[in-house]
C-alpha positions as a Markdown table, in Angstrom:
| # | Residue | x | y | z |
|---|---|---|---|---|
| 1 | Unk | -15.9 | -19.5 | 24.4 |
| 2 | Unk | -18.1 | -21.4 | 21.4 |
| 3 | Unk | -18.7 | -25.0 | 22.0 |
| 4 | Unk | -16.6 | -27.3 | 20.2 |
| 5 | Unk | -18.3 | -29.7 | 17.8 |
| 6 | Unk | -17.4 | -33.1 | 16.3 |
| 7 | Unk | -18.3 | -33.9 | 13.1 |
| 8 | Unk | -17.2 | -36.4 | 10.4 |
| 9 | Unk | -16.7 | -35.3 | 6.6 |
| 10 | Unk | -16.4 | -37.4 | 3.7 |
| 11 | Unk | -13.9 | -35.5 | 1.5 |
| 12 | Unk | -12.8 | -37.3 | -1.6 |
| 13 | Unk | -14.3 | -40.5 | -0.8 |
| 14 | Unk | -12.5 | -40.5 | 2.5 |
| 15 | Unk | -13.7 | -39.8 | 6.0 |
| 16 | Unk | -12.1 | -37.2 | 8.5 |
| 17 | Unk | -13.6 | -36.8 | 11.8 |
| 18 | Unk | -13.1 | -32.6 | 12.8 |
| 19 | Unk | -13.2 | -30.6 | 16.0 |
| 20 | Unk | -14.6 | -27.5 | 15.0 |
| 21 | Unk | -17.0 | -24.5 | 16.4 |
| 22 | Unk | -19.1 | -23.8 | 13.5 |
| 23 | Unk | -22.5 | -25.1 | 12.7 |
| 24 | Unk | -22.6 | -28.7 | 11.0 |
| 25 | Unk | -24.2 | -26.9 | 8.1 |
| 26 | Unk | -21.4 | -24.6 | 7.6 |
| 27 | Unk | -19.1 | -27.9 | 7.4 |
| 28 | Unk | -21.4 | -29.2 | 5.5 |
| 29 | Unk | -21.2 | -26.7 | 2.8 |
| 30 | Unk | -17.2 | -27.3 | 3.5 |
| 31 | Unk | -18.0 | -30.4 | 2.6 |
| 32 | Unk | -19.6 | -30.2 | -0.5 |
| 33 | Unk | -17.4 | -26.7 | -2.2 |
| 34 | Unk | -14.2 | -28.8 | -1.1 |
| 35 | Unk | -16.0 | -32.1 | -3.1 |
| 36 | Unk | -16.8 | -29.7 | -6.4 |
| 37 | Unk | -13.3 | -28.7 | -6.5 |
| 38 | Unk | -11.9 | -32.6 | -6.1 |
| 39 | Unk | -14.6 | -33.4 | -9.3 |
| 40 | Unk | -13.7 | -30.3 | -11.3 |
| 41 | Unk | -9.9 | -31.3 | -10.9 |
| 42 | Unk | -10.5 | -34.6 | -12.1 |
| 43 | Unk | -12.5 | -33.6 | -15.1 |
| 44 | Unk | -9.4 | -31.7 | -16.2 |
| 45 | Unk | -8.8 | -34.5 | -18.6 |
| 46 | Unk | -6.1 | -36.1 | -16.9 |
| 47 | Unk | -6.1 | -38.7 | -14.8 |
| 48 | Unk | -5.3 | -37.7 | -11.2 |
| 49 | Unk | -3.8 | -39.5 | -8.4 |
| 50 | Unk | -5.6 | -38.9 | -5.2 |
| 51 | Unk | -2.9 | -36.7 | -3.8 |
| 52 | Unk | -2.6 | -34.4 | -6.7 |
| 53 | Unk | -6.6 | -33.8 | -7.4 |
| 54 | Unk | -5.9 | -33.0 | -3.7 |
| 55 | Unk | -3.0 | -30.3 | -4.7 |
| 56 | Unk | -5.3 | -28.8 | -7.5 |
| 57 | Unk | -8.4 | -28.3 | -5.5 |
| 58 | Unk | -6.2 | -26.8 | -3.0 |
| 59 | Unk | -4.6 | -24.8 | -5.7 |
| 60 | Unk | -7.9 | -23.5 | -6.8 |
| 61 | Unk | -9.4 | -22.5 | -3.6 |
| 62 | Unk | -6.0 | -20.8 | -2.7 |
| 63 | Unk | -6.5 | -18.5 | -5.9 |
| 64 | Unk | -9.7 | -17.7 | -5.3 |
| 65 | Unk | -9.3 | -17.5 | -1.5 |
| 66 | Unk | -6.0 | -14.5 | -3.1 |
| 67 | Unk | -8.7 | -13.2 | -5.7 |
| 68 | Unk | -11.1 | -12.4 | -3.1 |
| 69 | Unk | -8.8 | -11.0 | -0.7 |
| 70 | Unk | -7.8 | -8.9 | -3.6 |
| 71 | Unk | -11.2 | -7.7 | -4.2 |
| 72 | Unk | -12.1 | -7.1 | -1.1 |
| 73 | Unk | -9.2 | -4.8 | -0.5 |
| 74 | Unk | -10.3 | -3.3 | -3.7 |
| 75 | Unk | -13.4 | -2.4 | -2.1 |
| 76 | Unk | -12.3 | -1.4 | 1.1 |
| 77 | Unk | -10.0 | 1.2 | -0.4 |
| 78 | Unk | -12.9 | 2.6 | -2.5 |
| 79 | Unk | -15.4 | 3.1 | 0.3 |
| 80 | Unk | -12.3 | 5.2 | 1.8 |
| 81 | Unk | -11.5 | 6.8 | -1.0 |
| 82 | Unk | -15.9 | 7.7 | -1.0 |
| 83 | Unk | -15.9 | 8.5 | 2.4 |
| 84 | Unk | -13.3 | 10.6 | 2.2 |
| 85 | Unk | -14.9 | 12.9 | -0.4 |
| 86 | Unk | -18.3 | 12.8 | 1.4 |
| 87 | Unk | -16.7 | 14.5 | 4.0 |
| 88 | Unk | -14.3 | 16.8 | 2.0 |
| 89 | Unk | -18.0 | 17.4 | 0.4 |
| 90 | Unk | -19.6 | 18.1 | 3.5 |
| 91 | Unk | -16.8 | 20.6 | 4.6 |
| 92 | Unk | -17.4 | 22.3 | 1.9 |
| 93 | Unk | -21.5 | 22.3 | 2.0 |
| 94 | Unk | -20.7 | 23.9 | 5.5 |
| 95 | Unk | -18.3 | 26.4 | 4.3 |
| 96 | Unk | -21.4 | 27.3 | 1.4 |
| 97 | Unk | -24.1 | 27.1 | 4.1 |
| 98 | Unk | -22.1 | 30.2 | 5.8 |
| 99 | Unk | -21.1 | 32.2 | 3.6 |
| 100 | Unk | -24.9 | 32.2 | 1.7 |
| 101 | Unk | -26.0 | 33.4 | 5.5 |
| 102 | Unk | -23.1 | 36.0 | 5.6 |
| 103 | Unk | -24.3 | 37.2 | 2.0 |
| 104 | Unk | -28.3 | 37.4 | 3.3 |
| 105 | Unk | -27.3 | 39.3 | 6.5 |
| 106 | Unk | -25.3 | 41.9 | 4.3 |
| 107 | Unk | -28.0 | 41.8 | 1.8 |
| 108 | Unk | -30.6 | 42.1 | 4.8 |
| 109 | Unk | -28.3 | 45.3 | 5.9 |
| 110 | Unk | -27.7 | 46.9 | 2.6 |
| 111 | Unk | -31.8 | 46.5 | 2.3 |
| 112 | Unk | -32.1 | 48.6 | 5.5 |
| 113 | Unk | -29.4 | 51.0 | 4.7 |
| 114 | Unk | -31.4 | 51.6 | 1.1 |
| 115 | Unk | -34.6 | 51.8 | 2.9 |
| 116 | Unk | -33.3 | 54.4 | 5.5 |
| 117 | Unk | -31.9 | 56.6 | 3.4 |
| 118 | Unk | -35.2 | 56.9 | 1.0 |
């Protein structure tokens, strides 16, 4: 089990001391995305109490948190959907590989056969 960590962030101007098992850096970055959003919601023209810029930033990461998830379900069904055809494409390379040999061992006969009967 991952060592737990302490560390204290300064969200919003305000401190919270957290318990986590990432890397302080990782919290850091935390840190500073969940900061961006708090600014960005306050540049929105309206003037914000503390708990709704709160609300918004949490708003916003939840969309793109739902936007991603999307994507990436996107993608996952794609590379399926690629993978499947790679190997319904290399069924089908098989199937080609044996019937060309089938068609050069009769061709390979029907050369003897021509051959014996000159």
């Amino acid at each position: 089990m991952a060592d737990k960590n302490k560390i204290t962030l300064s969200i919003g101007g305000k401190n919270y001391t957290l318990v986590h098992d990432e890397t302080d850096d990782y919290m850091r970055r935390i840190e500073h995305y969940l900061n961006t959003k708090l600014e960005t919601a306050g540049k929105a023209g309206i003037q914000l109490g503390e708990q709704t810029a709160l609300v918004m930033a949490s708003i916003s990461v939840i969309d793109e948190l739902f936007k991603t998830q999307k994507n990436f379900n996107t993608l996952k069904n794609e590379i399926k959907r690629i993978m499947d055809e790679y190997d319904k494409l290399k069924a089908e390379k098989l199937l080609l590989e044996e019937t060309l040999s089938d068609a050069d061992k009769k061709i390979e006969s029907l050369s003897s056969q021509l051959i014996e009967r000159q």
